[in-house]
C-alpha positions as protocol buffer text, in pm:
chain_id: "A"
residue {
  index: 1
  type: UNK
  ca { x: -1484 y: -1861 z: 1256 }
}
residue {
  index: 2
  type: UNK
  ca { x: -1248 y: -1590 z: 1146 }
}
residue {
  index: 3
  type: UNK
  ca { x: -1224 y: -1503 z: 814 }
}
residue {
  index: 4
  type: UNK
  ca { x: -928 y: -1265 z: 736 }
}
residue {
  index: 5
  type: UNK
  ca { x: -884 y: -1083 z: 403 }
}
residue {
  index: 6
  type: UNK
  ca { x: -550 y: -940 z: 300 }
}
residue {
  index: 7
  type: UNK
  ca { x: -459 y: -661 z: 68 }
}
residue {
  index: 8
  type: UNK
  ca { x: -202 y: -385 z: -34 }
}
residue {
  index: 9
  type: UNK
  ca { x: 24 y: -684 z: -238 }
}
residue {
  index: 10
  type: UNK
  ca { x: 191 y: -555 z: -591 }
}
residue {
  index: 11
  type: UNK
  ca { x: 498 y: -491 z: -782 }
}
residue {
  index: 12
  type: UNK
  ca { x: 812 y: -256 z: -613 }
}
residue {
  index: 13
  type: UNK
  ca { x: 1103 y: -185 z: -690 }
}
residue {
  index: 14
  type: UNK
  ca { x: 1433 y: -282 z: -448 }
}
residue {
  index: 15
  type: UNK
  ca { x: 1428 y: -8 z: -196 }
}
residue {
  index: 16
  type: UNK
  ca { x: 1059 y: 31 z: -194 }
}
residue {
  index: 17
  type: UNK
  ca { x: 834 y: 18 z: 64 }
}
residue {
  index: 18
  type: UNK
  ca { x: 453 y: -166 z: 76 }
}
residue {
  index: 19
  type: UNK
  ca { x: 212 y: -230 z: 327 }
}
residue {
  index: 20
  type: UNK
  ca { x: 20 y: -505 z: 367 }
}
residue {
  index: 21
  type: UNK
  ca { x: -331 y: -487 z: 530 }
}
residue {
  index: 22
  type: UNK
  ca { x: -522 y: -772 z: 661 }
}
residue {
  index: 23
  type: UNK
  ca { x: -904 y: -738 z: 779 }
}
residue {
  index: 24
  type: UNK
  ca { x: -1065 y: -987 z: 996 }
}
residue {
  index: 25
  type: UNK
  ca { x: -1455 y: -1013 z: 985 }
}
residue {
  index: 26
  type: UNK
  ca { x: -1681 y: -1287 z: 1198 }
}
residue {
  index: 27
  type: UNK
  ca { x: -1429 y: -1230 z: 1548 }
}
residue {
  index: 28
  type: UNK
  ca { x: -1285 y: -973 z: 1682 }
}
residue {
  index: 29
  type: UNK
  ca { x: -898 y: -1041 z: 1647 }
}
residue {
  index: 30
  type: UNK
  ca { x: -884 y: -889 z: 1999 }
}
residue {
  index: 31
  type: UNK
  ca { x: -885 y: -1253 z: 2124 }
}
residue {
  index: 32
  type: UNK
  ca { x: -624 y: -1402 z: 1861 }
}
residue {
  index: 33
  type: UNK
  ca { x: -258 y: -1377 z: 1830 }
}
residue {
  index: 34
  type: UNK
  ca { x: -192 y: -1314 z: 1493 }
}
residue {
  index: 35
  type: UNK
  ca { x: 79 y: -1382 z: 1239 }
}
residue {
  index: 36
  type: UNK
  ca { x: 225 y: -1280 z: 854 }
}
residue {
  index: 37
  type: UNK
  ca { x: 376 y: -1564 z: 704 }
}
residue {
  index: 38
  type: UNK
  ca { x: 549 y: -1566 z: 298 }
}
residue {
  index: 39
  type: UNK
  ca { x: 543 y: -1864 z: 30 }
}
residue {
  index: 40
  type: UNK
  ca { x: 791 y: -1807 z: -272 }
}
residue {
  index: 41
  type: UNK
  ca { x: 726 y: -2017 z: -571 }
}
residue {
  index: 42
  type: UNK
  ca { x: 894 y: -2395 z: -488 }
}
residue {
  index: 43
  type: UNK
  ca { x: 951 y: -2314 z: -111 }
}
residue {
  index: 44
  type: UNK
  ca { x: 752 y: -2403 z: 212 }
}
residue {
  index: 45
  type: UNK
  ca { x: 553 y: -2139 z: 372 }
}
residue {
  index: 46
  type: UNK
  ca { x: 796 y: -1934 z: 641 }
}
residue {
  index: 47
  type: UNK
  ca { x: 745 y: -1683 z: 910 }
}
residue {
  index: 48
  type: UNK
  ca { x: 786 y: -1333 z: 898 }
}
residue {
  index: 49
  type: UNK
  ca { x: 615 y: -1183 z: 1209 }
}
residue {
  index: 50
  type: UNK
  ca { x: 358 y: -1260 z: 1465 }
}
residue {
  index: 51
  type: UNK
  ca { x: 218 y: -1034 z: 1723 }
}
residue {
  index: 52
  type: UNK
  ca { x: 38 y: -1116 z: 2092 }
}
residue {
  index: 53
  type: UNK
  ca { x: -353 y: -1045 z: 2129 }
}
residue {
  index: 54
  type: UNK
  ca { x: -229 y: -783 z: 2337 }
}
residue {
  index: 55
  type: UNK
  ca { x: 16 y: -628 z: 2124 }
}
residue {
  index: 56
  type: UNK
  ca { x: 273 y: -638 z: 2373 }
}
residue {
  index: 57
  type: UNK
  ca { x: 476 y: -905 z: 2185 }
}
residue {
  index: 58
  type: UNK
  ca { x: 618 y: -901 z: 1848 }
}
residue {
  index: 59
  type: UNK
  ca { x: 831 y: -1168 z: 1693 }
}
residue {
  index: 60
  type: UNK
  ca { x: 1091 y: -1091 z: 1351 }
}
residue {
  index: 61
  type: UNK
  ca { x: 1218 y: -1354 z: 1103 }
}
residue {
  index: 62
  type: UNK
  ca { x: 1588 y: -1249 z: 1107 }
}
residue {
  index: 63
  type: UNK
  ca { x: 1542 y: -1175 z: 728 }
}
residue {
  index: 64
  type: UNK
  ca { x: 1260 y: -908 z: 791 }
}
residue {
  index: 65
  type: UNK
  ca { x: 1389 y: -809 z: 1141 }
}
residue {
  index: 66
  type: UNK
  ca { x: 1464 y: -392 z: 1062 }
}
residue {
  index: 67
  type: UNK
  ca { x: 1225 y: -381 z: 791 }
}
residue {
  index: 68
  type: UNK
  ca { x: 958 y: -457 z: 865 }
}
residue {
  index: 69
  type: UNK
  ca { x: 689 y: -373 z: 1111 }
}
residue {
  index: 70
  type: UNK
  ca { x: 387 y: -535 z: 1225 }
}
residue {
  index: 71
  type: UNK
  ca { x: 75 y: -331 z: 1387 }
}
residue {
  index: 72
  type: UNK
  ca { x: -233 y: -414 z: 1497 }
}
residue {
  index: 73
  type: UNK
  ca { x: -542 y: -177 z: 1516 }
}
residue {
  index: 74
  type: UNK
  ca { x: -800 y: -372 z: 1715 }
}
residue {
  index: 75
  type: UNK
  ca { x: -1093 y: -137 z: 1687 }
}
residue {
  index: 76
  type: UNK
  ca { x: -1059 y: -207 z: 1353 }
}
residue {
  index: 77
  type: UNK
  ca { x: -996 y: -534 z: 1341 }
}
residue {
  index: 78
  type: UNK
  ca { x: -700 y: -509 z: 1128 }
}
residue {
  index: 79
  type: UNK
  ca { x: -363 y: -595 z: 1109 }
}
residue {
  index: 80
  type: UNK
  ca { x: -90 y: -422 z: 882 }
}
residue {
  index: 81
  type: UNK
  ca { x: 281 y: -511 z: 760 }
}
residue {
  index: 82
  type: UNK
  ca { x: 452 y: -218 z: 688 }
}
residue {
  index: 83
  type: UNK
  ca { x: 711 y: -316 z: 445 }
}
residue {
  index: 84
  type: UNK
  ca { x: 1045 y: -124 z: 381 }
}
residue {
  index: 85
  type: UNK
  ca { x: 1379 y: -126 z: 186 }
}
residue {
  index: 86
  type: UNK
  ca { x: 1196 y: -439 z: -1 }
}
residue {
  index: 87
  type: UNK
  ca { x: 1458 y: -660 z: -172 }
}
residue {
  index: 88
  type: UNK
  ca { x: 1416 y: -933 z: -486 }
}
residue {
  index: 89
  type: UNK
  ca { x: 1402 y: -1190 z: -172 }
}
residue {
  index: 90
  type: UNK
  ca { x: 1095 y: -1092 z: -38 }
}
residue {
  index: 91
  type: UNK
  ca { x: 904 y: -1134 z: -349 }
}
residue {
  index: 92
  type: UNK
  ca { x: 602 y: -1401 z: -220 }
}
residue {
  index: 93
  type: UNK
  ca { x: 277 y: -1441 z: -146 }
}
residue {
  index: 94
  type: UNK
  ca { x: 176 y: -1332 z: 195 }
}
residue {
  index: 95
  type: UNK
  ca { x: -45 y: -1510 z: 408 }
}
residue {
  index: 96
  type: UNK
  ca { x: -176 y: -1305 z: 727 }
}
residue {
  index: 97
  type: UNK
  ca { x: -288 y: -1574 z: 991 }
}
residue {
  index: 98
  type: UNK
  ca { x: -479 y: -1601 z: 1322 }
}
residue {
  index: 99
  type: UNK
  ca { x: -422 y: -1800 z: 1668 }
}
residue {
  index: 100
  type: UNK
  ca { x: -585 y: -1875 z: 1968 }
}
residue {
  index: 101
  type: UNK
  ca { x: -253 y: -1876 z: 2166 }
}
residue {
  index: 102
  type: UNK
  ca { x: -336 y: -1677 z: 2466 }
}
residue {
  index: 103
  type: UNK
  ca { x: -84 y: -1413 z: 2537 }
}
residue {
  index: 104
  type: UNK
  ca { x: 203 y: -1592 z: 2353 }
}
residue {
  index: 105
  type: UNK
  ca { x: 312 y: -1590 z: 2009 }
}
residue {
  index: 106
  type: UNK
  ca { x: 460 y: -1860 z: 1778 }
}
residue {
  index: 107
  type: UNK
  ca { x: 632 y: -1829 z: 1429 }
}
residue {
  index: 108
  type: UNK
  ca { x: 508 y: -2181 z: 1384 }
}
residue {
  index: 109
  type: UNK
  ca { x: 273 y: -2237 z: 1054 }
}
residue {
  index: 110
  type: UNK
  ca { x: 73 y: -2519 z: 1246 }
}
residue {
  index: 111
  type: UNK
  ca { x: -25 y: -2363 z: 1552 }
}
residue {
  index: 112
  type: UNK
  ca { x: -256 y: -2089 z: 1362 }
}
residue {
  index: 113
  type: UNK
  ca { x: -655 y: -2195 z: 1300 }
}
residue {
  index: 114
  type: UNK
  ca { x: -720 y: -1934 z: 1034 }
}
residue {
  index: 115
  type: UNK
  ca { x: -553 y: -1798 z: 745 }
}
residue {
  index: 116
  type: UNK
  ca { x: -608 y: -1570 z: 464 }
}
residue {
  index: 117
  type: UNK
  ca { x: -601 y: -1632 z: 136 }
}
residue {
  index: 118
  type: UNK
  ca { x: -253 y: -1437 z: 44 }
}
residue {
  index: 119
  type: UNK
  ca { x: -157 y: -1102 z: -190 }
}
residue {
  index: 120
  type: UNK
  ca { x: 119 y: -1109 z: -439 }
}
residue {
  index: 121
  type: UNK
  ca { x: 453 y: -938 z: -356 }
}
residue {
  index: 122
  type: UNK
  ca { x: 684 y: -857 z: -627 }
}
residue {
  index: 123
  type: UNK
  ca { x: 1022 y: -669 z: -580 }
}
residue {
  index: 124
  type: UNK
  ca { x: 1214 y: -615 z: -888 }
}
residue {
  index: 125
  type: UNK
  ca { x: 1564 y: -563 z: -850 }
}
């Protein structure tokens, strides 16, 4: 069981710049490909970056892709989403996620086993 607990959400301006923190506790995420993923109100849930276990493997939404970057810090057993020139289109909830994928990724919702439970992102235009 890995239970993952994100933080860092809030409200930004357009331009602005956030990051996103997401600690696992029970695992060590060393053994999990893991994944952000954003739900605006009245939408499905959508990708916006996954990473290997490894780290050697990063995946963009083409939305994000520029903006955004995704790090891992194993020893802490944390992963981060480093957020910048946020627009009114990214304003969500964001979910960080965890897989057991092997050395591959996936921006697929259904192929991750553990999810947190999501921080508010607001970007006011």
């Amino acid at each position: 069981q890995v239970v993952l607990v994100v933080s860092g959400g809030g409200v930004v301006q357009a331009g602005g710049s956030l990051r996103l923190s997401c600690a696992a506790s029970g695992r060590t995420i060393s053994g999990y490909a893991m994944g952000w993923f954003r739900q605006a109100p009245g939408k499905e849930r959508e990708f916006v970056a996954a990473m290997s276990l490894d780290g050697a493997r990063t995946d963009y939404a083409d939305s994000v892709k520029g903006r955004f970057t995704f790090s891992r810090d194993n020893a802490k057993n944390t992963v981060y989403l480093q957020m910048n020139s946020l627009k009114p289109e990214d304003t969500a909830v964001y979910h960080c996620a965890a897989a057991r994928l092997g050395t591959i990724i996936s921006s697929n919702v259904g192929r991750y086993d553990y999810w947190g439970q999501g921080t508010q992102v607001t970007v006011s235009s």
